[in-house]
LUMMAR-786042 format. One line per 2 residues: number of its first residue (from 0); their letters; for each residue x, y, z of C-alpha. Coordinates in Angstrom, 1 decimal, decimal comma. Layout:
BEGIN
NUM> a> X Y Z  ...
***
This chain:
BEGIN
0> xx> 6,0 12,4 -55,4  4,1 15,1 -57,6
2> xx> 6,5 18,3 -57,9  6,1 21,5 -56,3
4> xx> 4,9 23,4 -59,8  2,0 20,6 -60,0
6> xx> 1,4 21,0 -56,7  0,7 24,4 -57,1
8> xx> -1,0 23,9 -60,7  -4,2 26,4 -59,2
10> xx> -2,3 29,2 -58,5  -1,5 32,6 -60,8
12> xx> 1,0 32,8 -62,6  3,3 35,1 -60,7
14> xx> 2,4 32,8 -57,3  4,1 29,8 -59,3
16> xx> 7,3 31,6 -60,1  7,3 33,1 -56,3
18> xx> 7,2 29,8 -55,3  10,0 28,4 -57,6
20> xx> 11,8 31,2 -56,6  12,0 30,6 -52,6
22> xx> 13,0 27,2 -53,2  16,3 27,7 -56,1
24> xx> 17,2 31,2 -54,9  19,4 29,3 -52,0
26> xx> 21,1 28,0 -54,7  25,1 28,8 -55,8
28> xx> 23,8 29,5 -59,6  20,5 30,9 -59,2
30> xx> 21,4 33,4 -56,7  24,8 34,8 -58,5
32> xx> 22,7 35,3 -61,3  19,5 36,6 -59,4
34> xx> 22,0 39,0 -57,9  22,5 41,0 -60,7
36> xx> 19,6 40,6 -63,4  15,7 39,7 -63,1
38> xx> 14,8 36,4 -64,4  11,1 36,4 -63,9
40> xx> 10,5 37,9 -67,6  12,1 34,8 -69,3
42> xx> 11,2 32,6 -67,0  6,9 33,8 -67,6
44> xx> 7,5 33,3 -70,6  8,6 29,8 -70,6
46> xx> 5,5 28,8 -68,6  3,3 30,1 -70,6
48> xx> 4,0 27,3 -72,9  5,7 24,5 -70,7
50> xx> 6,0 23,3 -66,9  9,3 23,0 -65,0
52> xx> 9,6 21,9 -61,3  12,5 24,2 -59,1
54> xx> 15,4 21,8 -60,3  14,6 22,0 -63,9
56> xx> 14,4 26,1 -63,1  17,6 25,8 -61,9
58> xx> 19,2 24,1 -64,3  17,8 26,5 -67,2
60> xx> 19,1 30,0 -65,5  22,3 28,0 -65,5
62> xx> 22,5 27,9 -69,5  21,6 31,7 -69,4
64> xx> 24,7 34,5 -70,3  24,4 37,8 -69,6
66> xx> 25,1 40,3 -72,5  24,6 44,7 -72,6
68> xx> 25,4 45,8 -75,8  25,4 49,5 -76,8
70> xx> 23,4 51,3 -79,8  24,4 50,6 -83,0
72> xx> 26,6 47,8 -81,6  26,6 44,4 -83,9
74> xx> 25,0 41,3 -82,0  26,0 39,3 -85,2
76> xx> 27,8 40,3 -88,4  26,6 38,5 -92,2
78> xx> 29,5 35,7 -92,6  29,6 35,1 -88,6
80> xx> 29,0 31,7 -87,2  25,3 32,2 -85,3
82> xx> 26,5 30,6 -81,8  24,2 32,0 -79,3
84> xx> 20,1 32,5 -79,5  19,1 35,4 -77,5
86> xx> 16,4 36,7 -75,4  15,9 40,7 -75,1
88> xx> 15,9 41,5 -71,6  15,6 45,0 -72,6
90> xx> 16,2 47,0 -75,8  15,1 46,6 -79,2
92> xx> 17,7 45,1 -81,9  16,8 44,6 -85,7
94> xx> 17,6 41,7 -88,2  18,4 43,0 -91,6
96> xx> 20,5 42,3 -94,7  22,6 44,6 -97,1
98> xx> 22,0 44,2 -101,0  24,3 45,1 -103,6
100> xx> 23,3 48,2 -104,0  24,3 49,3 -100,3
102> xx> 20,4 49,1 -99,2  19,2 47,6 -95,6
104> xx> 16,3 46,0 -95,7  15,1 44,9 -92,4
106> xx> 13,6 41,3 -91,9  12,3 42,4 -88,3
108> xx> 12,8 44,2 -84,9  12,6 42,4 -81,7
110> xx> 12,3 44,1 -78,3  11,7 43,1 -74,7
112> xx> 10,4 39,2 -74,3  11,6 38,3 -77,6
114> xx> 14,1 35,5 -79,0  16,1 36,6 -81,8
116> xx> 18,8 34,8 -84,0  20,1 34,5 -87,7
118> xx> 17,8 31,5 -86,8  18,6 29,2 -90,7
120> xx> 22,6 29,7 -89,5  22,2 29,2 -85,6
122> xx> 20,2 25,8 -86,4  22,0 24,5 -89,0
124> xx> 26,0 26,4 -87,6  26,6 27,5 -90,8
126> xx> 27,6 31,5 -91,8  25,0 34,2 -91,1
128> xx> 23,5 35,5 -93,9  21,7 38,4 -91,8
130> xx> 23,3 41,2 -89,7  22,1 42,1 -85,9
132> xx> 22,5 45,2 -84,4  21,1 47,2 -81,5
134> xx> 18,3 50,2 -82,0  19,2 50,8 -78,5
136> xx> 21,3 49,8 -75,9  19,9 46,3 -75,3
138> xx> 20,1 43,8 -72,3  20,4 40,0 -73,1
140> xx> 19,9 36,6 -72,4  21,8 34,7 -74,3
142> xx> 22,5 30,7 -74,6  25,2 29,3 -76,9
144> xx> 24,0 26,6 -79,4  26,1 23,7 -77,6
146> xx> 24,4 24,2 -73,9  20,7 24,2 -76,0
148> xx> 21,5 20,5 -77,1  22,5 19,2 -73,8
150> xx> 19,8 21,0 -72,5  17,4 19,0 -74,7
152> xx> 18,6 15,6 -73,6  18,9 17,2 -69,2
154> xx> 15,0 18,4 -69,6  13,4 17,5 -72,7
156> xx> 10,5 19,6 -72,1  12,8 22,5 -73,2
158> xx> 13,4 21,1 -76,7  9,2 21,1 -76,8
160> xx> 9,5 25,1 -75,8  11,8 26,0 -78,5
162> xx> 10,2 23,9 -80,8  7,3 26,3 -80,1
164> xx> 9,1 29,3 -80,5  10,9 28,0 -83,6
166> xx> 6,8 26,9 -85,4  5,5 30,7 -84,1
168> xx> 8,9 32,2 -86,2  8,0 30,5 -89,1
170> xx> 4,1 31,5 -89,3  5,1 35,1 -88,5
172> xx> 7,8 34,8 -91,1  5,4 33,4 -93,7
174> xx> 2,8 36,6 -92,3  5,0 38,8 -93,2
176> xx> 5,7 37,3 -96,6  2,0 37,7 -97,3
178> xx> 1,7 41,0 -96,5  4,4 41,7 -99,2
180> xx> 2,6 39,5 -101,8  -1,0 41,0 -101,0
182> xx> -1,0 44,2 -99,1  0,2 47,9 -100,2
184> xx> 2,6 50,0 -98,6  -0,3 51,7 -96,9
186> xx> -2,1 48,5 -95,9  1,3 47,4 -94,7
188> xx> 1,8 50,6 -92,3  -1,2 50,0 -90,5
190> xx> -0,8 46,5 -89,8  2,3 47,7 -88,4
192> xx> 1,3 50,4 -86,0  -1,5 47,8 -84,9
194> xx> 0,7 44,7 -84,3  3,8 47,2 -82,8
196> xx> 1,9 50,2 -81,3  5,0 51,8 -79,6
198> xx> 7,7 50,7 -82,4  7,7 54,3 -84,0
200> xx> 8,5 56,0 -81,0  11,7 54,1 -80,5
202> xx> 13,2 53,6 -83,9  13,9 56,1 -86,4
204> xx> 11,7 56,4 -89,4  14,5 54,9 -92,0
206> xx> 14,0 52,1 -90,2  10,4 51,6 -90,2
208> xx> 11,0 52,2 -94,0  13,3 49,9 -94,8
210> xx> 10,8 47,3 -92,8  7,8 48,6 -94,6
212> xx> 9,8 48,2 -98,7  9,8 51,7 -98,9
214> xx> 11,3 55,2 -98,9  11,6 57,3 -96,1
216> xx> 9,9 60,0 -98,2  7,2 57,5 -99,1
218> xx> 7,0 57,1 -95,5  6,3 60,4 -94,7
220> xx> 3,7 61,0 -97,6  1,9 57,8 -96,1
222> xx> 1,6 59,4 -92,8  0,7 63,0 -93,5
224> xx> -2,6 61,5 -95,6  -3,1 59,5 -92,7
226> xx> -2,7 62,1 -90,3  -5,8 64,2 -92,5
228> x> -7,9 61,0 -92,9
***
């Protein structure tokens, strides 16, 4: 007997999760957790790269925790075992580390759809070395380390999506170490404002510095020649 999400394999997107929908929402855990937050976000995401049938669906939302933390509230502190990964419901938190010299330097921001994690210390459970706060008050997903491995063994095709997001982490990681090796500060900014169009207008300019390598004053000089062409 195919499953109802091959059954369906012609339809949109959305039509796929409506149907997935009518057929778990009966259920004790889907519907405590339906009650309270929208899960079609993650869940979109998730089939964009994989296919689950209604039980499998199921099963997932039931690994989910639900977290709000306030601005400027830590996720994860440097030295703090890495125990969840998370998904940004809503919100924008960064990932950044503190040198000896008191200076943050962000690694990067992640904001609605995004996984985020001190990922080297939630793989291998050893101490963070980053520090994760909130930008903004934030709404999470969130799915402790120990849940993820029984998960992988209950529906395989879940280790294969976070295998995925874990190979697109390291090209982006390795991106962004090119852009440090071969681009200037300038060349840098407008990568930025093309790959995050509406980043500036949520976090403060010390932060887009610190992302960018540079000073805020550097920051500002950058955008006033900018601004006359």
């Amino acid at each position: 007997m195919t499953t109802l999400y091959q059954d369906h394999q012609h339809l949109p997107l959305s039509l796929k999760l409506q149907k997935i929908f009518s057929l778990t929402r009966s259920t004790k855990t889907f519907s405590l957790l339906f009650q309270t937050m929208n899960t079609q976000p993650i869940l979109k995401n998730i089939f964009n790269h994989i296919q689950l049938n209604p039980k499998e669906v199921d099963y997932f939302i039931s690994l989910l925790h639900y977290k709000k933390i306030k601005r400027k509230e830590f996720l994860l502190r440097q030295g703090e075992m890495c125990k969840h990964i998370n998904y940004v419901i809503d919100g924008c938190l960064r990932v950044y580390k503190i040198d000896d010299k008191g200076i943050e330097h962000i690694i990067v921001f992640a904001m609605e759809d995004w996984w985020i994690a001190d990922l080297p210390a939630f793989l291998t459970q050893t101490p963070a070395t980053y520090f994760i706060d909130a930008v903004e008050k934030t709404e999470l997903f969130q799915i402790e380390k120990s849940e993820l491995e029984k998960a992988y063994k209950q529906v395989p095709k879940l280790e294969r999506y976070f295998r995925i997001l874990h190979q697109n982490a390291f090209v982006s990681h390795l991106s962004r170490l090119e852009q440090f090796i071969f681009l200037n500060a300038k060349e840098r900014y407008i990568q930025l404002q093309k790959k995050f169009p509406a980043l500036e207008n949520r976090v403060p300019q010390k932060h887009i510095a610190s992302y960018l390598g540079i000073t805020p004053e550097f920051l500002s000089m950058l955008r006033r020649k900018l601004a006359r062409g």
